[in-house]
PDB file of N, CA, C and O in Angstrom:
ATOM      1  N   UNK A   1     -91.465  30.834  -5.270  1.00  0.00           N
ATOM      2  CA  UNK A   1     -90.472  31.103  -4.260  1.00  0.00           C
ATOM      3  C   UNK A   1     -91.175  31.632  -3.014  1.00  0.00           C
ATOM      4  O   UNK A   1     -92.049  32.498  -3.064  1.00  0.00           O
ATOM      5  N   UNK A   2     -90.787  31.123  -2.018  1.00  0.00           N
ATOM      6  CA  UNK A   2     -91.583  31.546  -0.522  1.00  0.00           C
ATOM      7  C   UNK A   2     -90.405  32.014   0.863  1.00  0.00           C
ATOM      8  O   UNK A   2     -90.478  31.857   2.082  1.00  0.00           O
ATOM      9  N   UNK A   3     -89.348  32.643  -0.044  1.00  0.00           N
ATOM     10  CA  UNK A   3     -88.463  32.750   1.438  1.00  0.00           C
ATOM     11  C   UNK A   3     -89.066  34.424   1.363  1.00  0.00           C
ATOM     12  O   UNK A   3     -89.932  35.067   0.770  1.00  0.00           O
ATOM     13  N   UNK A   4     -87.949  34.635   2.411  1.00  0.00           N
ATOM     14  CA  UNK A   4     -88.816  35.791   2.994  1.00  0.00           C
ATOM     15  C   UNK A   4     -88.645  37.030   2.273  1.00  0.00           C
ATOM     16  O   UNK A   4     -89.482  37.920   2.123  1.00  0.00           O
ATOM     17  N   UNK A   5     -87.741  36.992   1.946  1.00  0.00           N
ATOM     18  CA  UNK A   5     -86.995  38.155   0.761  1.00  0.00           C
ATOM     19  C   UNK A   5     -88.243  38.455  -0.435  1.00  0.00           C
ATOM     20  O   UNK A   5     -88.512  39.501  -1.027  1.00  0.00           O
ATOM     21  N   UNK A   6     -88.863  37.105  -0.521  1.00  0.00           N
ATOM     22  CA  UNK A   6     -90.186  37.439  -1.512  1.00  0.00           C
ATOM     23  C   UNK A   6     -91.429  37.765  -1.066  1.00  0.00           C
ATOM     24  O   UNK A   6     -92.381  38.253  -1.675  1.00  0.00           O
ATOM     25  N   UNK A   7     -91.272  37.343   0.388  1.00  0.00           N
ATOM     26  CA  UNK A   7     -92.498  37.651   1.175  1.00  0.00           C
ATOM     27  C   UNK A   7     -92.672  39.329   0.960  1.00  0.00           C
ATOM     28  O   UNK A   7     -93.351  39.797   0.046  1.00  0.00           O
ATOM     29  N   UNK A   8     -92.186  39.881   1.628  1.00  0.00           N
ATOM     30  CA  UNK A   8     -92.451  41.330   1.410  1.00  0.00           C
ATOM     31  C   UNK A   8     -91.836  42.267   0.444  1.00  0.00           C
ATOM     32  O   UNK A   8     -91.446  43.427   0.574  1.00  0.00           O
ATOM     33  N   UNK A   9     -91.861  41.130  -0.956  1.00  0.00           N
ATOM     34  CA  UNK A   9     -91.310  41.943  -2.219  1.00  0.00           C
ATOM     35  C   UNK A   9     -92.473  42.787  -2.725  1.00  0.00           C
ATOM     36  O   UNK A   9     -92.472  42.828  -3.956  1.00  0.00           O
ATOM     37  N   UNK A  10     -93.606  43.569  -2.080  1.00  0.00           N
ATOM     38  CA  UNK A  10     -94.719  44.806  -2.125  1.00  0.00           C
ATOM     39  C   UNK A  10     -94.721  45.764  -0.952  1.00  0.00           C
ATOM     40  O   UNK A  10     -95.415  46.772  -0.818  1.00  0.00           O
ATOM     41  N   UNK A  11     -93.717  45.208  -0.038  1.00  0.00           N
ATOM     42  CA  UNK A  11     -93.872  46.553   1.508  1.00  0.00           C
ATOM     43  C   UNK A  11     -92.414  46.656   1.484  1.00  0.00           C
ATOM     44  O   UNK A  11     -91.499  45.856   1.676  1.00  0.00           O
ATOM     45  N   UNK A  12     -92.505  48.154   1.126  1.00  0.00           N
ATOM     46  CA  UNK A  12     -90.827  49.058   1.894  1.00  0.00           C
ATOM     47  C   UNK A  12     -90.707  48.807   2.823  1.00  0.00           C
ATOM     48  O   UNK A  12     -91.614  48.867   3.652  1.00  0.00           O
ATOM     49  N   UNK A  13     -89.488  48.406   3.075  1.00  0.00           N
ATOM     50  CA  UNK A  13     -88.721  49.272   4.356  1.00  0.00           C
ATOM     51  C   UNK A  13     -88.868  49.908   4.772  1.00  0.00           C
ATOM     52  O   UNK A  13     -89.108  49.674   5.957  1.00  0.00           O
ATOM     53  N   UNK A  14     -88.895  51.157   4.406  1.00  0.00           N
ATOM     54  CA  UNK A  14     -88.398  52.260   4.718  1.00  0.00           C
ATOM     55  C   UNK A  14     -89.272  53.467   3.298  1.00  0.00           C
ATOM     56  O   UNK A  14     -89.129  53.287   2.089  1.00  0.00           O
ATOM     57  N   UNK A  15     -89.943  54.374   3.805  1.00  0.00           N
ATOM     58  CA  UNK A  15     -90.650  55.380   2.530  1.00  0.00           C
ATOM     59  C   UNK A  15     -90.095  57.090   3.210  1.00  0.00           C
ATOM     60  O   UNK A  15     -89.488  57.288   4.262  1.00  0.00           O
ATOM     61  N   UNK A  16     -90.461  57.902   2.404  1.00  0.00           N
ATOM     62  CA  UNK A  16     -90.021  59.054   2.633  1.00  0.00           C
ATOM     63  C   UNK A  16     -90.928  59.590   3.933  1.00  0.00           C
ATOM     64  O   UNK A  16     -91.810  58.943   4.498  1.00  0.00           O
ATOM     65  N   UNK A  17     -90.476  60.952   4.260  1.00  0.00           N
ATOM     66  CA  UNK A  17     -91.396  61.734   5.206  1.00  0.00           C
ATOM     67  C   UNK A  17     -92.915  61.955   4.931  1.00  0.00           C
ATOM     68  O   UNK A  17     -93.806  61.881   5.777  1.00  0.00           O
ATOM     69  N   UNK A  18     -93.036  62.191   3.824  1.00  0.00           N
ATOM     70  CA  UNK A  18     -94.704  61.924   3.046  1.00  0.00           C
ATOM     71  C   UNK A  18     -95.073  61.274   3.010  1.00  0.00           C
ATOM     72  O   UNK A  18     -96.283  61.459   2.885  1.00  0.00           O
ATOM     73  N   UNK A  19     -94.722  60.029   3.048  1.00  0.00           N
ATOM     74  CA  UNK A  19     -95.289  58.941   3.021  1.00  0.00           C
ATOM     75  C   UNK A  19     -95.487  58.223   4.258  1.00  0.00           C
ATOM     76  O   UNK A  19     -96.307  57.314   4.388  1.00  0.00           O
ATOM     77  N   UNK A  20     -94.578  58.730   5.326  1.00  0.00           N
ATOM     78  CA  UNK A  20     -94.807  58.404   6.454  1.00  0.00           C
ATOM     79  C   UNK A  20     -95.557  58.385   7.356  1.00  0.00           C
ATOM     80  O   UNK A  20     -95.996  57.567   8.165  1.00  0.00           O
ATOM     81  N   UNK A  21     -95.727  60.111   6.956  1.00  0.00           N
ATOM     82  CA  UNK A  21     -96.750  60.769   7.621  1.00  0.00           C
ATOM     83  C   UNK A  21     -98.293  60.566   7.413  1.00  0.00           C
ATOM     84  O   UNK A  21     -99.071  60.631   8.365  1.00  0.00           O
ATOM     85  N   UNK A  22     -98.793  60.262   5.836  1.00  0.00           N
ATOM     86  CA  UNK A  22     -99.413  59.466   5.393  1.00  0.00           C
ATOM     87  C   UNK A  22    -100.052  58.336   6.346  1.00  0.00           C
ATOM     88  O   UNK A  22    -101.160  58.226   6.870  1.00  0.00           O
ATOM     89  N   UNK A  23     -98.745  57.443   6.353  1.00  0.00           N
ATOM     90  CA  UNK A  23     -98.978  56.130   6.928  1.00  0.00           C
ATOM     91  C   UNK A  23     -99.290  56.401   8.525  1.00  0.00           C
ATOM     92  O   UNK A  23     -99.976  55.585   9.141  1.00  0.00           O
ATOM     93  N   UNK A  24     -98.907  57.252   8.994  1.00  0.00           N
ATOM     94  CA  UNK A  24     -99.394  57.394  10.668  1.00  0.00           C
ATOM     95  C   UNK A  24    -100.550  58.221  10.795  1.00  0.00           C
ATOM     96  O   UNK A  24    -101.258  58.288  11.800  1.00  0.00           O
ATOM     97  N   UNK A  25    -100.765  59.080   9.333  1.00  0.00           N
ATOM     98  CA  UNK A  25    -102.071  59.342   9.739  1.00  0.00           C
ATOM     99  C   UNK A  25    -102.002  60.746  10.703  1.00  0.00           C
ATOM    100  O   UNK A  25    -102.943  60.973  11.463  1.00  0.00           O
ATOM    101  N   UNK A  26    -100.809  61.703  10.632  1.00  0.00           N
ATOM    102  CA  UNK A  26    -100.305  62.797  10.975  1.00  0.00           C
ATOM    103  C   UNK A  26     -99.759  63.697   9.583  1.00  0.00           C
ATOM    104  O   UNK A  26     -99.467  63.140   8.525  1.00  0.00           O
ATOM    105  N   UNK A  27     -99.682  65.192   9.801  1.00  0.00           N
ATOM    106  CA  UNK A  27     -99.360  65.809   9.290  1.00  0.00           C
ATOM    107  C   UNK A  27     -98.315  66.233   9.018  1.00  0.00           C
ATOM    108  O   UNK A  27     -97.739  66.382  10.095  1.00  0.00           O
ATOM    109  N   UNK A  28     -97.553  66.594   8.069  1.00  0.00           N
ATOM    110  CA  UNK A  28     -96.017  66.166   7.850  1.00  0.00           C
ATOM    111  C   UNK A  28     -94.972  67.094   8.499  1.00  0.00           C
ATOM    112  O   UNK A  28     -93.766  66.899   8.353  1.00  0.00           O
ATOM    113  N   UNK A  29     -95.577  68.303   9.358  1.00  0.00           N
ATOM    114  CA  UNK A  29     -95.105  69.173  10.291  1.00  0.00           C
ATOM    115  C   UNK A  29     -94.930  68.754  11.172  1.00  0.00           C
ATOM    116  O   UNK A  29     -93.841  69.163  11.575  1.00  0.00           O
ATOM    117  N   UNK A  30     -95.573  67.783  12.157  1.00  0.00           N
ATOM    118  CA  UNK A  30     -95.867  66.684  13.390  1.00  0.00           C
ATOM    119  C   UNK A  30     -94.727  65.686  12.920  1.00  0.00           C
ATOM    120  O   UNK A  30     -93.581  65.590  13.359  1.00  0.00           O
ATOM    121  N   UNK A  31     -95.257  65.074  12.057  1.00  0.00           N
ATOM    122  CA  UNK A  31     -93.904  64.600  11.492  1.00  0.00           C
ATOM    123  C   UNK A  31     -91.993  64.865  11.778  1.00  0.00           C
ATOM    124  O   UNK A  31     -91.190  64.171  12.402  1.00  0.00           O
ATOM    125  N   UNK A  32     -91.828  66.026  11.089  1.00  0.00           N
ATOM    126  CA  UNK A  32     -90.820  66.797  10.911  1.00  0.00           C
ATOM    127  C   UNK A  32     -90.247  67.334  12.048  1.00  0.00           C
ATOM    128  O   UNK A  32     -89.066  67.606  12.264  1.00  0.00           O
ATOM    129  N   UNK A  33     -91.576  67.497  13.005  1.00  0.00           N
ATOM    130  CA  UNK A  33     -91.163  68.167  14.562  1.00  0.00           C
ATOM    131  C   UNK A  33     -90.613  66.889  15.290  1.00  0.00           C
ATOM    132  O   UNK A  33     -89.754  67.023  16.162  1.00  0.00           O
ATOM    133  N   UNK A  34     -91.130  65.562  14.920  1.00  0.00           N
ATOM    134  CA  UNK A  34     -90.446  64.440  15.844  1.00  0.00           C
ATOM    135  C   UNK A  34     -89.398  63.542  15.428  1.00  0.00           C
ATOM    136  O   UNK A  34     -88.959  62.622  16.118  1.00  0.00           O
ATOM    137  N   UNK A  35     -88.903  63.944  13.914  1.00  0.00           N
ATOM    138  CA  UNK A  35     -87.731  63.515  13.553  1.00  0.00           C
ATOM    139  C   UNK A  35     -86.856  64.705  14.225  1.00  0.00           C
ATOM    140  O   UNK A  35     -85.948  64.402  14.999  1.00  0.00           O
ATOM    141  N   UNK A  36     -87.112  65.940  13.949  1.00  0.00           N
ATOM    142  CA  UNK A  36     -85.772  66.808  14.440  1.00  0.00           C
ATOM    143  C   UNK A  36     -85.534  66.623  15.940  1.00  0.00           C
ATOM    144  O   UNK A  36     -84.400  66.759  16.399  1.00  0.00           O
ATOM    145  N   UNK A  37     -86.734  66.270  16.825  1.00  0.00           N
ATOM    146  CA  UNK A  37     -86.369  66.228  18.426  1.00  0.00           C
ATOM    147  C   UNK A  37     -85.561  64.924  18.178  1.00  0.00           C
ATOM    148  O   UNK A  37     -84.817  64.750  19.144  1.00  0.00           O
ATOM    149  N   UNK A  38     -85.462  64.217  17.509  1.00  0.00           N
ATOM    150  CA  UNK A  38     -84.866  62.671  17.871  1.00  0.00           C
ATOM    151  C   UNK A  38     -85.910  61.342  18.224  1.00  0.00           C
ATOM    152  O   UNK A  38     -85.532  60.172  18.285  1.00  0.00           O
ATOM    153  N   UNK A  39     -87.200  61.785  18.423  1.00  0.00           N
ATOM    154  CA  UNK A  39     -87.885  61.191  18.656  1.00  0.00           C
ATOM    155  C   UNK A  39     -88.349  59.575  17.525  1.00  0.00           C
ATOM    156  O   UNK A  39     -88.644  58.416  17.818  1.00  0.00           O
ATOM    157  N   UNK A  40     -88.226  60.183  16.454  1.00  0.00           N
ATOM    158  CA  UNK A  40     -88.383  59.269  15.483  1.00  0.00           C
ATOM    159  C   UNK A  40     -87.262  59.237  14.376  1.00  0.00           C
ATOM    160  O   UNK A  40     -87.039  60.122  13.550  1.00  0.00           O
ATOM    161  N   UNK A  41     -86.648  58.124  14.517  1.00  0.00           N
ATOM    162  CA  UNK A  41     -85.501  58.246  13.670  1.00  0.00           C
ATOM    163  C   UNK A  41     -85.767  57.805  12.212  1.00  0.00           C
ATOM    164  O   UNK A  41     -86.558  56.986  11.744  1.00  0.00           O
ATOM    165  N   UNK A  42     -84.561  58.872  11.473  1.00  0.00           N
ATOM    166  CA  UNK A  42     -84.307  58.853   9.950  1.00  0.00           C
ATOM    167  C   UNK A  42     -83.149  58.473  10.013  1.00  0.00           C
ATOM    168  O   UNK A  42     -82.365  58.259  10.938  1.00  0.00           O
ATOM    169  N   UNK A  43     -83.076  58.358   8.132  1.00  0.00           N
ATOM    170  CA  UNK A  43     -81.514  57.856   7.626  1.00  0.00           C
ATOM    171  C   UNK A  43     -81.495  58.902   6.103  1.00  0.00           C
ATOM    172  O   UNK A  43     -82.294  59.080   5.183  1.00  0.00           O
ATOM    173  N   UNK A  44     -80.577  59.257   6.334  1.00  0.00           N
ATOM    174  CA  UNK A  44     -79.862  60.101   5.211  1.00  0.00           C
ATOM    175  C   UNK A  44     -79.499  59.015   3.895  1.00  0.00           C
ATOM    176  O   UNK A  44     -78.844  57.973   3.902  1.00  0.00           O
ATOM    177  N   UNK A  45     -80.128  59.640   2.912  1.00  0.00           N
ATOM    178  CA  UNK A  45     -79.116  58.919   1.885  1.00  0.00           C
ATOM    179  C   UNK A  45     -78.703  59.752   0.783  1.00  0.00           C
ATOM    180  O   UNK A  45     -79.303  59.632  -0.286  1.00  0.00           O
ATOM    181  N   UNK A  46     -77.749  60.589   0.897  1.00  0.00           N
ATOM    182  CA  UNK A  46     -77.692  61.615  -0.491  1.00  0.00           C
ATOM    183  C   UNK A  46     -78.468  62.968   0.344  1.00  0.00           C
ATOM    184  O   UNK A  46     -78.145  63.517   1.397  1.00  0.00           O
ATOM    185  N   UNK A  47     -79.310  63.170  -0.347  1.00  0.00           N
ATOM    186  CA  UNK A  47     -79.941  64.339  -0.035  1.00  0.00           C
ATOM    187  C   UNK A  47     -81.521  63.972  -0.078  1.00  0.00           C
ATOM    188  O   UNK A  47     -82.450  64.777  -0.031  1.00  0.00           O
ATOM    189  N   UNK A  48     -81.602  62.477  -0.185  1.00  0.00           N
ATOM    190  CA  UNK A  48     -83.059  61.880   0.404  1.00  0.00           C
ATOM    191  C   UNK A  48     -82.884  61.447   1.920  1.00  0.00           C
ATOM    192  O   UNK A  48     -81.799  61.040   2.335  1.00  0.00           O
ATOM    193  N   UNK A  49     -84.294  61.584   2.932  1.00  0.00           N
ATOM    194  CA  UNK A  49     -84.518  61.393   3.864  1.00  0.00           C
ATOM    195  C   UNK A  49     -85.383  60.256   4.048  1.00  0.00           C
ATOM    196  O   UNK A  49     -86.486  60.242   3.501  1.00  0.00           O
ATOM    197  N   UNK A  50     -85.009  59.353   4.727  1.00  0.00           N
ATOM    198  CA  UNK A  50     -86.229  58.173   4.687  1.00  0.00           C
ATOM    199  C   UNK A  50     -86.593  57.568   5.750  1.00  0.00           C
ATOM    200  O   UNK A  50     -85.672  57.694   6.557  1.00  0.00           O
ATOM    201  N   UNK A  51     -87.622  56.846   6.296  1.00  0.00           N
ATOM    202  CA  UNK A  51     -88.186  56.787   7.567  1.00  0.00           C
ATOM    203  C   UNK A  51     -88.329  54.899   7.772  1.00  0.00           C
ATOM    204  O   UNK A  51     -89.218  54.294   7.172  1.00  0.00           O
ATOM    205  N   UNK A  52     -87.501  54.294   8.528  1.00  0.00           N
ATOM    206  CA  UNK A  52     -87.981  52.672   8.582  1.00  0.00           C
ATOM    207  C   UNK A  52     -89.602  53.132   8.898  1.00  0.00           C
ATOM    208  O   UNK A  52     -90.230  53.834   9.691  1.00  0.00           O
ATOM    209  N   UNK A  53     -89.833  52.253   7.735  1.00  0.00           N
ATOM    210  CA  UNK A  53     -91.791  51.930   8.756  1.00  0.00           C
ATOM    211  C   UNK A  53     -91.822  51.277   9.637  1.00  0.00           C
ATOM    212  O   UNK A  53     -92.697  51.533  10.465  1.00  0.00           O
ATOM    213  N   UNK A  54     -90.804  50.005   9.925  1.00  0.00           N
ATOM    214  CA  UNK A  54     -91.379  49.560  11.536  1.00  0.00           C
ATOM    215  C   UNK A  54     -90.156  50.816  12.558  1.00  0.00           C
ATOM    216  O   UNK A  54     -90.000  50.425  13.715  1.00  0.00           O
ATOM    217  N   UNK A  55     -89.719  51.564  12.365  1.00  0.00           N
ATOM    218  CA  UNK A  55     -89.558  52.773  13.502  1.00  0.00           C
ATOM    219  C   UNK A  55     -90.713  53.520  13.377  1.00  0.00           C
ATOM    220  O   UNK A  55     -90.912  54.002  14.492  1.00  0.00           O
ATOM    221  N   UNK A  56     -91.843  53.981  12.382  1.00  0.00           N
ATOM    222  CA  UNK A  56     -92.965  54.160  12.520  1.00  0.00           C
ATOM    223  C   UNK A  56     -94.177  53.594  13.543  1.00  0.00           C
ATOM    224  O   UNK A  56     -94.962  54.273  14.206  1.00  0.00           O
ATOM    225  N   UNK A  57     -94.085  52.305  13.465  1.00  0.00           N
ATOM    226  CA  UNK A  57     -94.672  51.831  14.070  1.00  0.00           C
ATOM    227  C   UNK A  57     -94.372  51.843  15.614  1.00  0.00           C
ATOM    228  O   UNK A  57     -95.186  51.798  16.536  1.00  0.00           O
ATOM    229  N   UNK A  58     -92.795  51.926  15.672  1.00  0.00           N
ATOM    230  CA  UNK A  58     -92.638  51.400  17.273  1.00  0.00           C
ATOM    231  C   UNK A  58     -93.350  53.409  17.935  1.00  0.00           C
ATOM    232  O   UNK A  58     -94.035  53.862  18.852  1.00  0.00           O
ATOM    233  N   UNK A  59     -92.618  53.911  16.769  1.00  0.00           N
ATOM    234  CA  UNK A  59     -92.934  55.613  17.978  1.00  0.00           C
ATOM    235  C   UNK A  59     -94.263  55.966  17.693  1.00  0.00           C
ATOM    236  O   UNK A  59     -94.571  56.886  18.451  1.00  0.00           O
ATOM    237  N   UNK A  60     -95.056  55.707  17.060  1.00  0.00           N
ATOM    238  CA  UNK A  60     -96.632  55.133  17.332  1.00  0.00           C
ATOM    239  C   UNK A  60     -96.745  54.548  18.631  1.00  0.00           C
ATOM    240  O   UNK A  60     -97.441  55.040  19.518  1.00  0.00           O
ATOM    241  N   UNK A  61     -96.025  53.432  18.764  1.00  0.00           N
ATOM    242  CA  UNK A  61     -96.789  52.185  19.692  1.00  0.00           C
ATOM    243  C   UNK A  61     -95.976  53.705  20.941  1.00  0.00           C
ATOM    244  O   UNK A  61     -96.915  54.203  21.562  1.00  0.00           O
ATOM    245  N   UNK A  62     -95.013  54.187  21.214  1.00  0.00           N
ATOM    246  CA  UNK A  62     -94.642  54.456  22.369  1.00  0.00           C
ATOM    247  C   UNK A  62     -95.411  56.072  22.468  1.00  0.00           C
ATOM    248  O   UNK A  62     -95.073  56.883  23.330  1.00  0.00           O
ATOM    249  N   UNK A  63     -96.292  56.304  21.619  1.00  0.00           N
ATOM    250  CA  UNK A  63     -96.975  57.462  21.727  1.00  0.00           C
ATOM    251  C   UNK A  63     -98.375  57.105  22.319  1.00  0.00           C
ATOM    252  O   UNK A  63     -98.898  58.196  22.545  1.00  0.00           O
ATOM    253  N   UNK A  64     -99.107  56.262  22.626  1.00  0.00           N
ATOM    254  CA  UNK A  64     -99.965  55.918  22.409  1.00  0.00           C
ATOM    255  C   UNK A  64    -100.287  56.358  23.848  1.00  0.00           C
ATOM    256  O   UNK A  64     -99.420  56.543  24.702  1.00  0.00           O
ATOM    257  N   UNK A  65    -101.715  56.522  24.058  1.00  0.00           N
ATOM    258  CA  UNK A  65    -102.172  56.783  25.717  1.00  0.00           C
ATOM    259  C   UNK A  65    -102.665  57.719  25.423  1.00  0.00           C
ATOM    260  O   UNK A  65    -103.227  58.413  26.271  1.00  0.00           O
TER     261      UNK A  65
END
């Protein structure tokens, strides 16, 4: 099977704040400080917090300089 749904049946969506932070390669305080300004958006689910990785990527790309 090659549609796309299988294409990235090994990369989340979306991973927690640890893992995020992880993935950008920042500390999860830096982190935490730019979800609460609004800067990098989350989604609630329950009482888990989770981070799109490509919104990772874009507030990366708009941090950059």
């Amino acid at each position: 099977m090659t549609d796309a749904t299988n294409t990235n049946q090994h990369s989340p969506i979306a991973v927690s704040p640890d893992e995020a932070a992880r993935l950008a390669g920042i500390g999860r305080t830096t982190l935490y400080a730019a979800v609460a300004k609004g800067d990098l958006p989350s989604i609630k689910i329950g009482t888990r917090r989770l981070i799109r990785v490509d919104a990772i990527h874009a507030w990366l790309a708009r941090n950059e300089g």
